[in-house]
N, C-alpha and C positions, 0 to 999 in steps of 0.2 A: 137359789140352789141350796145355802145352807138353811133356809128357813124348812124346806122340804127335810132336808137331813135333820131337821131338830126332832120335826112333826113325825116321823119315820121312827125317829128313836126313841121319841113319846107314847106312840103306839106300844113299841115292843117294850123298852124297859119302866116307862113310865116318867113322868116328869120331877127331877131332880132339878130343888130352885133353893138360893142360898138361904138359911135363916139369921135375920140380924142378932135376933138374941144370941144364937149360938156362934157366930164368929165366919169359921170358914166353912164349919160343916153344913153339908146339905140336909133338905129336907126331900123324901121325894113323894108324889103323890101316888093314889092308893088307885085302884083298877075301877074302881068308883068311877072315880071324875074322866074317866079317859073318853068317854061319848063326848063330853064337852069340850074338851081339849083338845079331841077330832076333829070335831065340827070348827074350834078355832085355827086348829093346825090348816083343814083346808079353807077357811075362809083368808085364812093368809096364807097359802098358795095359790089361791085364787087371785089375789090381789097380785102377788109377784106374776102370775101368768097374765095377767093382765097387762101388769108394767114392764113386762121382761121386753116385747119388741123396741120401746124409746128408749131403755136402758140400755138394753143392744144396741140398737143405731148409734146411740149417744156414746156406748164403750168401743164400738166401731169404728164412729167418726173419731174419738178420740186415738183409738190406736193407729187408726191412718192418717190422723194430724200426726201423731210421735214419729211414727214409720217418714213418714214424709219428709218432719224437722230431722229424720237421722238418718234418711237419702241423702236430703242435702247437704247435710253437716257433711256425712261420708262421700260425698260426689264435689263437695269445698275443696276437704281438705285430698280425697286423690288428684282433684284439678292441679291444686297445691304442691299437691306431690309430684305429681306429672310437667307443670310448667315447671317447678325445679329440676328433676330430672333431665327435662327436655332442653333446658338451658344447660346445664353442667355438659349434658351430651353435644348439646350445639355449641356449648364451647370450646370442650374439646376436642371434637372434629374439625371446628377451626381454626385452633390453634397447629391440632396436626398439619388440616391441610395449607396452614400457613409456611409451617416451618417445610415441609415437603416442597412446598413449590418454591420458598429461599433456598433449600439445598439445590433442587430444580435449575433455577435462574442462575444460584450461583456455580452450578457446575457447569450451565450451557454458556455463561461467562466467562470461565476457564478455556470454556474447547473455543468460543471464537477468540478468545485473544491468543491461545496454541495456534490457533491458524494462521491470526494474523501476521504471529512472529514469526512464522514457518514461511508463510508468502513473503513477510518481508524480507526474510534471511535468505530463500532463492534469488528476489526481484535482485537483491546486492548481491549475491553472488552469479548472477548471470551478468547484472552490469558489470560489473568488477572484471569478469573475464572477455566480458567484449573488451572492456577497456581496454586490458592488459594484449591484447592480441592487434588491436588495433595498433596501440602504441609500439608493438612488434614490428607490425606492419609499417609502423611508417619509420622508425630504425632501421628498417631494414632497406627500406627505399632511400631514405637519407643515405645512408651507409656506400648502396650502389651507384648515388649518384655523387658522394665526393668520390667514390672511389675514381667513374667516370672523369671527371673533374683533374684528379691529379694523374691521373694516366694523359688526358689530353696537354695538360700544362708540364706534363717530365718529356711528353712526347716535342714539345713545341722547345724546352728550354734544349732537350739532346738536338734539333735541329738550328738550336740559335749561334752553338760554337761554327757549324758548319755554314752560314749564312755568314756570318764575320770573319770569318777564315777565308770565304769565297770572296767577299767586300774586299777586303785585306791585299788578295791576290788583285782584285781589277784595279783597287789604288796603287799599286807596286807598279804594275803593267804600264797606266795611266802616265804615271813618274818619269819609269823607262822612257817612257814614250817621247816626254815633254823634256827629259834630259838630251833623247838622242834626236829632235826634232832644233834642239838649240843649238849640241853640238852641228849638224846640217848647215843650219844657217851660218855658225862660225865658220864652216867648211867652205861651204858657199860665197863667204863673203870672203875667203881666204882667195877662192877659185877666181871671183871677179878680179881681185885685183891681179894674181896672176894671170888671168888672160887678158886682161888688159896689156899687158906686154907677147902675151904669143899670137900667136896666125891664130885667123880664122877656123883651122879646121879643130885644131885644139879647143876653141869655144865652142866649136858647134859638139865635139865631141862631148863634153863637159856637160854645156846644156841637152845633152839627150840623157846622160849618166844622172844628172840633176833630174830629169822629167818620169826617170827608172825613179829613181830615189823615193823622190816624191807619190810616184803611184802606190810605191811598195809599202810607204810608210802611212798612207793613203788607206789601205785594204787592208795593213792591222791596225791603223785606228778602230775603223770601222768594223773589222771584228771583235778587237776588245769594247768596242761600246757596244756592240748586237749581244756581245758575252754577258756585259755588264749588266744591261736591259733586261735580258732574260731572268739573269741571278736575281734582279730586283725582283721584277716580274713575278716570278714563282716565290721570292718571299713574301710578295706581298699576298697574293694567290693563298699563301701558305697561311699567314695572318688571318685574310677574309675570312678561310676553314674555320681556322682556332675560336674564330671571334662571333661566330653562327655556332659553332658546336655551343661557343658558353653563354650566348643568348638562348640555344636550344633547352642547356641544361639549364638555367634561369626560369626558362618558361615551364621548364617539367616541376623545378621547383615550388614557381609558386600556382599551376595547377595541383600539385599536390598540396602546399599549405591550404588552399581554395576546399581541397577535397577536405582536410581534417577538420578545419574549422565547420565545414557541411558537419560532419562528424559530429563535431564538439556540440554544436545544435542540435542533431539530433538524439546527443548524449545527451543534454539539455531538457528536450522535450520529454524525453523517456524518462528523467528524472522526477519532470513535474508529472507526468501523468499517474506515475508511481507513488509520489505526495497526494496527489488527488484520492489514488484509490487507498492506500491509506489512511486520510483523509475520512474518506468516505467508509469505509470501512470501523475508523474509531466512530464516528457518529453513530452509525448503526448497531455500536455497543453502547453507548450512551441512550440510544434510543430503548436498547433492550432491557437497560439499568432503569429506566423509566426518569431521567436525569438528563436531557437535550438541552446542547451546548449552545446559544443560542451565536456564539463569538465564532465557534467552527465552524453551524451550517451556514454563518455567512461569508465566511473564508471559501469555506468549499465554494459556496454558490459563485463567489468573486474569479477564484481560479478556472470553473466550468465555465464561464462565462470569455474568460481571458483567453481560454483554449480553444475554444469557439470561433472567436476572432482573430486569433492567429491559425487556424486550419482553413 
């Protein structure tokens, strides 16, 4: 293309070529020579149209070898740019969603341990108040049955002056008895020897007053012993009562210790089962911490097992 541009400008203004004598200045040639410097002008445009298609391929292939070398370079270094990119981006996404899911874990860590203390702080305060009502409960029964207890034993001791005071009178009686059963026989023996000296009728008199005597003294023995009998009798009577009411209350007693200690086991049991879920409960924060105990789930396991075997 610029050989055509030279031959074009040769045509028109003529061919300007440097002269060495004269340094810079040109020479240019005269309208003479221009058929000849036509004729060479196109014989080299002929040659360049000739050469122009390999020179084009060749400038072709070369600008699609550079294009090519500077796709790639440019498709290198956006790769370049883009895995960097894509790394800062994917690190920062998971770093967020790192931290997002620590807050996450560690908030949902918060609320089950708020629950667990909130379960645990009813589970104790529901035991706590069985306890407390239970233990009411068996105070109060305690309570009704000393009360029981010295009502029967003030009731038993107010009857015991009157049981010794009654004793009291049948040994007086008794005494009487045996005093005027001796005087009798002094009498008696006074009568023998007096009727040893009177008549017959006066002995038989005598001995019939004697046989009065004897009946009469005969039928209050024998009432003050039916007397006596009785009084024992009905004390003793009175005893059996007192002595069955406080086997009674004994046996109330220790069915109800029977019943607490039921109680206390199944205070007991309620306890451990309450440890278990506990228990059970810390592990499944441990589990969620990603942190398994491996010393608790075998306590747990030990205790489920124990519970097991005691049910």
């Amino acid at each position: 293309m610029n050989t055509a541009v030279n031959a074009i400008s040769i045509l028109t203004e003529g061919i300007c070529q440097p002269d060495p004598a004269m340094g810079r200045a040109r020479t240019c040639s005269t309208p003479a020579n221009i058929s000849l410097l036509a004729m060479q002008a196109f014989y080299a445009q002929s040659t360049m149209i000739m050469a122009a298609p390999n020179a084009i391929v060749r400038a072709v292939h070369g600008i699609q070898e550079r294009q090519l070398g500077t796709q790639e370079n440019l498709i290198s270094e956006l790769s370049s740019e883009l895995l960097t990119n894509l790394a800062e981006k994917v690190g920062t996404a998971m770093s967020m969603a790192q931290t997002y899911l620590a807050v996450e874990k560690s908030q949902r860590i918060v609320a089950i341990e708020d629950a667990l203390a909130q379960r645990v702080h009813v589970a104790l305060q529901t035991q706590e108040l069985a306890t407390r009502e239970t233990q009411d409960a068996i105070h109060a029964g305690l309570d009704r049955q000393l009360a029981h207890q010295y009502s029967a034993l003030s009731e038993l001791q107010g009857r015991q002056p009157a049981l010794i005071m009654e004793t009291n009178t049948t040994n007086v009686a008794l005494s009487n008895l045996h005093q005027g059963q001796v005087s009798l026989e002094e009498t008696l023996a006074q009568h023998r020897v007096d009727t040893a000296t009177n008549a017959s009728a006066v002995e038989a008199r005598l001995l019939a007053q004697q046989s009065r005597l004897m009946d009469s003294l005969s039928d209050q023995l024998m009432i003050h012993q039916e007397a006596y009998q009785v009084g024992i009798d009905g004390h003793l009577d009175r005893q059996d009562r007192a002595s069955n009411e406080i086997r009674e209350l004994l046996r109330l007693q220790v069915e109800q210790s029977n019943a607490l200690m039921e109680l206390v086991r199944a205070t007991s049991s309620t306890q451990a089962t309450t440890q278990v879920q506990v228990q059970a409960l810390i592990v499944s924060v441990e589990e969620e911490k990603g942190k398994p105990d491996t010393d608790l789930l075998r306590e747990l396991r030990n205790s489920q097992e124990r519970e097991t075997k005691e049910g």
